[in-house]
Each structure stands twice: as C-alpha cells, then as structure tokens.
N, C-alpha and C positions, 0 to 999 in steps of 0.2 A: 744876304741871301744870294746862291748864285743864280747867273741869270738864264741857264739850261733848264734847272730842274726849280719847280713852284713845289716848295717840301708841302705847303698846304692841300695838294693832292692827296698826300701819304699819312696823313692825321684824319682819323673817325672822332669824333664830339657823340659820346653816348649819355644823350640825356637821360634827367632822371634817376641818375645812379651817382652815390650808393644808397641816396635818399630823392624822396620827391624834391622839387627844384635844385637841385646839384647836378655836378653833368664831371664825366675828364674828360680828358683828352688820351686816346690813344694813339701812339706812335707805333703800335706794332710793324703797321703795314711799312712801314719808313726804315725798318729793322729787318725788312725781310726780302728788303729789294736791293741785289746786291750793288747797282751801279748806284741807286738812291743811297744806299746806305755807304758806301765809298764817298760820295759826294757831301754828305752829311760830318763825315770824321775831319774830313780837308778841308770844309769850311769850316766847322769847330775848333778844329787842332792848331789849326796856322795863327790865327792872333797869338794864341800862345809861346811859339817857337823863340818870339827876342824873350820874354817875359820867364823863361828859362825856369820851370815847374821839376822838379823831381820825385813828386807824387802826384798822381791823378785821385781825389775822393770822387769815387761814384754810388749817388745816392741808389740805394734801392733798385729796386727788379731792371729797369729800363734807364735809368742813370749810371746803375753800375754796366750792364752792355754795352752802352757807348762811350761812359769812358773807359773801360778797359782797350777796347779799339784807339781810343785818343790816346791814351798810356802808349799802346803801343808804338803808333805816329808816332811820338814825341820821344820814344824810348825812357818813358818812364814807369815807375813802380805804380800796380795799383793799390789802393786801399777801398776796400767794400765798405759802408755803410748799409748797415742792413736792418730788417724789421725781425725780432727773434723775441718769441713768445719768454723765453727764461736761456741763461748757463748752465750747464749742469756743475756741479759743485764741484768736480772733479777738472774744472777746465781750469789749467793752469794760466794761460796769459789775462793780462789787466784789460778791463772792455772801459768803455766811458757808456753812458746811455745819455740819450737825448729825449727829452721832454714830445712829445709828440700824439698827437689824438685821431691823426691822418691814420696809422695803423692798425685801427681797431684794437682790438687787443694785444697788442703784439709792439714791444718799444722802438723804437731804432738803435743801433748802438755800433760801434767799431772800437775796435782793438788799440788801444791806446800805442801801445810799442812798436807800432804800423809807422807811428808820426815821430820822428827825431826833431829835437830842436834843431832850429835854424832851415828844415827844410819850408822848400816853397810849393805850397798845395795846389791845385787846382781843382774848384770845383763840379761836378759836372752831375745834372739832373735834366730829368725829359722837360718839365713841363712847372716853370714858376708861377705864383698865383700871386699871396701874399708872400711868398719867400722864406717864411718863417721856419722851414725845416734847413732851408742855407743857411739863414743867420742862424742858430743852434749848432750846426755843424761848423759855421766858421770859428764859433765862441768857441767850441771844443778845439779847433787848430791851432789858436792862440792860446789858450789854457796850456797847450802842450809845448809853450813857445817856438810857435812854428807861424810861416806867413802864407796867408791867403792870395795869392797873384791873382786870380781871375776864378771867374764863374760861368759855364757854358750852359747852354739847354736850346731843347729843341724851340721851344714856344715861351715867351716873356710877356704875361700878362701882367706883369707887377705895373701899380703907378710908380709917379715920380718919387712920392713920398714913401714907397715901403724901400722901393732903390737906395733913398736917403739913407734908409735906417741900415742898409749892409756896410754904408763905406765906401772905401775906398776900391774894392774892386771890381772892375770894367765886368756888364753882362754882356757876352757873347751869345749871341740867337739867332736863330736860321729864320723865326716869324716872329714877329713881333705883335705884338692887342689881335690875339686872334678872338673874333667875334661870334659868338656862340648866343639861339637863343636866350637860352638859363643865365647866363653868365651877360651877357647885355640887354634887356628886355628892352623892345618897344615900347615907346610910352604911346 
C-alpha cells in the first residue's frame, strides 16, 4: 500500500447485499478519483514490470477497468473476462466459460483466441474472498497453455489456505483482511 493515499477510504462495504448476511465490497469510489485511481494502477502495475506479462485478464465489471489501465502501464494486451447471460449462435470466435454462481444467472466466460500459448497472463480483479473465480480463470490460462505471473486486486480477503490453492502466483493488493461486520462477526 502506498503510504500517501489509505485506498481503505475509497472502498464502501454494502451489507446485506445481495443476500441477508453477505456484504461486497465496492471500489467504485477508488475508480472515480482520478489521482486515487493513478495511485492504484502504479501500485498494482509495478510488481509486475520484471515479471514481464503480455496479457492483462481482467475479471468482470471492476477488474476488467483496472486492468485494462494496468494493460495499459504495462503496455500490454487486454483480455476481458466477463459475465454474459448466452452467445448468439452466429458469434464466430471460440469463448471458454467458467463455472461460476457469483453471477446470478449469467456465466463468466472469455474468448479463448484472446490467450496464445506461451503467453504470460496477468490477473487482475477488485476484490478476492475465496478466490475461486481466479483459480477457474487461472485453470482456463493453462488449459490454453499459457502462464499465469501474478494476480492483482484491490482488497485480499483470501486466507492462507485458499492462497495455497492458486499456487504459485504472488497476490498483489493495495488492502489486505479488510474487516467488515458480515464478513468478521464479533463474537
């Protein structure tokens, strides 16, 4: 984290939603402020620069807007990950979908010919919990024999043990156990 800007100011915790006792996390406000949000890309973006990525995946609505900015930094290509109810039958390129019940009705999925082998991905999402939409997305980067360098987000709530489960690549995060009623209850 840098030691200017407390990104913890720019995150709303909306309990309650999208269920009783569940809560997100919004980064909107983190996204809307342009010096916060300069500040956010260069602390995400720079681990990256030895680690030499030639794709940014950016998951979903507020993953893919800030990696596409880290794409940028970093001058590399983006790849969307995104939540899309169906394909129409008529879309020609190869999608991959991913396993996923965060989306309501609506899968996750990206374009497979997005990812060449041998490139090196970078992942990037707001807000990890159990992580379980990264590893899916990672599984699908190696499926496509491609390697995963690193994984960025704004807020890293995963324990040790979901960490475990991704591997080998280093999380990048600007907050780390952020503490939320719902999400740590007083005993």
């Amino acid at each position: 984290m840098t030691d200017e800007i407390d990104f913890r100011d720019y995150v709303d915790v909306i309990k309650d939603w999208p269920e009783p006792g569940k809560a997100v996390c919004d980064i909107s406000r983190l996204l809307e402020h342009p010096s916060v949000f300069h500040e956010a890309v260069v602390a995400l973006a720079k681990p990256f620069v030895e680690l030499q990525p030639n794709k940014v995946l950016g998951i979903e609505q507020r993953g893919l807007a800030l990696g596409s900015a880290i794409a940028y930094y970093l001058g590399c290509g983006i790849v969307p990950a995104r939540s899309i109810a169906y394909v129409p039958e008529d879309y020609s390129r190869p999608v991959e979908w991913l396993p996923s019940s965060r989306f309501a009705d609506r899968r996750l999925a990206l374009v497979s010919e997005s990812i060449d082998p041998g490139d090196r991905v970078a992942i990037v999402d707001d807000w990890l919990i159990q992580g379980t939409t990264v590893l899916a997305v990672a599984k699908v980067v190696e499926k496509l024999e491609a390697s995963v360098v690193g994984v960025a987000c704004v807020i890293n709530n995963m324990t040790e043990t979901r960490r475990k489960l991704l591997g080998r690549p280093e999380i990048h995060s600007l907050i780390e156990n952020l503490a939320t009623d719902v999400l740590n209850p007083v005993d």
